[in-house]
N, C-alpha and C positions, 0 to 999 in steps of 0.2 A: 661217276657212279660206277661201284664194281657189282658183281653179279654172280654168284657160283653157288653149288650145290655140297652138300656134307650130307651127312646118312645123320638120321631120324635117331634121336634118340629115347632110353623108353618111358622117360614123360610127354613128349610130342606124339608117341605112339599111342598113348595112352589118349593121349586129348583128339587123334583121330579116330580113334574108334569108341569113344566116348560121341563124338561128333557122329559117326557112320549110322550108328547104331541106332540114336535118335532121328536122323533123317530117315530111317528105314521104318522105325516105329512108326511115326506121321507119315510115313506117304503110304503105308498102311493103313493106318485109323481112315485119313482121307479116302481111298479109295473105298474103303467099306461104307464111309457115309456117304459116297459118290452114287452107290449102289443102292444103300439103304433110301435114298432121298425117292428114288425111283419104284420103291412097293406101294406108295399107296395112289398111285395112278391108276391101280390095278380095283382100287375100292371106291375112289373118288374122281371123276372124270368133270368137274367143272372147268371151263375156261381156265380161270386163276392157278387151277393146281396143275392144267395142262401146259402152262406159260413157265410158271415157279420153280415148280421141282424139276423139271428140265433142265432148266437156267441153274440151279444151286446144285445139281449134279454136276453138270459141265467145268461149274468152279472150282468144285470140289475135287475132281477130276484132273483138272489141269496144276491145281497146287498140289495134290500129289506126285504130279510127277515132276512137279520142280523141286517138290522134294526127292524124288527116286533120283533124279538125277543130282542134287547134292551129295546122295547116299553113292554114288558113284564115285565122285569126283573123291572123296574122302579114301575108297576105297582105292583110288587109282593111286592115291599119295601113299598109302600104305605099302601098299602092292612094290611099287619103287622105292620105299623106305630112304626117300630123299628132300630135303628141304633146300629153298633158295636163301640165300644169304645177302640179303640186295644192301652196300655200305654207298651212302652218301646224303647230302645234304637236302634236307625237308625245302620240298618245291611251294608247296600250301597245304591248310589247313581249313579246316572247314565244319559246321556242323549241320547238318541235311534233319529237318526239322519236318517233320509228317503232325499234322492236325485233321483229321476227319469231322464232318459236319452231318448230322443226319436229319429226316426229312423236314423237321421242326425248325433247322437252321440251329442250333446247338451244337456246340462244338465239346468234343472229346478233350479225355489229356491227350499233349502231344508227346510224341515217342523223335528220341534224339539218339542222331547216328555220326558219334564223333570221327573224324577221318584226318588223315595225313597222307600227302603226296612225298612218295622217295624213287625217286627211280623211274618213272612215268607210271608208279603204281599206285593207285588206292589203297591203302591201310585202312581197315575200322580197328578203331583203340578205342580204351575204355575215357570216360570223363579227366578220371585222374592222371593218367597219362596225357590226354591231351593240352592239358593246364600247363605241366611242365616242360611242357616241348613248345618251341615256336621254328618260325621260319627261318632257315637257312643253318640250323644245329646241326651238325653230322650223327648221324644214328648210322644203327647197325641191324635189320630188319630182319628176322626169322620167319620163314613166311612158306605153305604146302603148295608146290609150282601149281598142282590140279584144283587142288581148293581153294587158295586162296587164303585158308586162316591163318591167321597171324599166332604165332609161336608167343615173340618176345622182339620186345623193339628196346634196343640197348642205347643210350646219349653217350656219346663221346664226351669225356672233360674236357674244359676247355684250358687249353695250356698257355699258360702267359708268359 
């Protein structure tokens, strides 16, 4: 496995601050509905809405700032205008399958998070690329040291 950095180029700039800007908007949004969940305490003081809206701030609240801190990490790749280049052979491959159930016992659609191991790192790649890639193919990984998004995952031909 090799591992080095190249400077950003300005469609990878682009997809961070495309990326930045949307983590800032929601951890935004969130924090105002963080806040907003909190006025009618002020008009309603039952049990239930003393439990509730506390609880649905707090959430609200904390995925804000796992968005702010996305909104970071984007910015920090920018900031450095560097990208990791991780070249070596897919370790595994995997798809992380999320199903929610709510109180009726009904289940949701499930949301799927195709990944690839290069390098000792996790990749999320999209469906299509995951289909054409398997174990052990040497790729060529573009990828923001801070964020973590993935650029472009390049397959080696295989030379015979």
């Amino acid at each position: 496995m090799v591992q080095h950095l190249i400077p950003l180029t300005d469609n990878d700039r682009r997809v961070l601050a495309d990326r930045k800007n949307q983590n800032f908007r929601f951890a935004v949004l969130k924090a105002i509905l963080a806040i907003a969940a909190l006025v009618p305490l002020v008009f309603v003081q039952t049990l239930y809405v003393l439990i509730t809206l506390p609880f649905l701030s707090l959430v609200l609240g904390l995925t804000a700032l796992g968005s702010f801190l996305q909104y970071m990490k984007a910015k920090t790749d920018l900031d450095e205008g560097q990208k990791h280049i991780i070249t070596g052979p897919i370790e595994a491959q995997d798809v992380d399958v999320k199903r929610q159930t709510d109180n009726d016992g009904v289940e949701s659609s499930a949301s799927y998070n195709f990944w690839v191991k290069v390098g000792g790192q996790k990749l999320t790649v999209n469906e299509d690329l995951y289909y054409q890639l398997k174990k052990n193919d040497q790729v060529e990984a573009e990828v923001g040291p801070a964020s973590g998004i993935v650029f472009r995952i390049n397959k080696f031909s295989d030379i015979a």
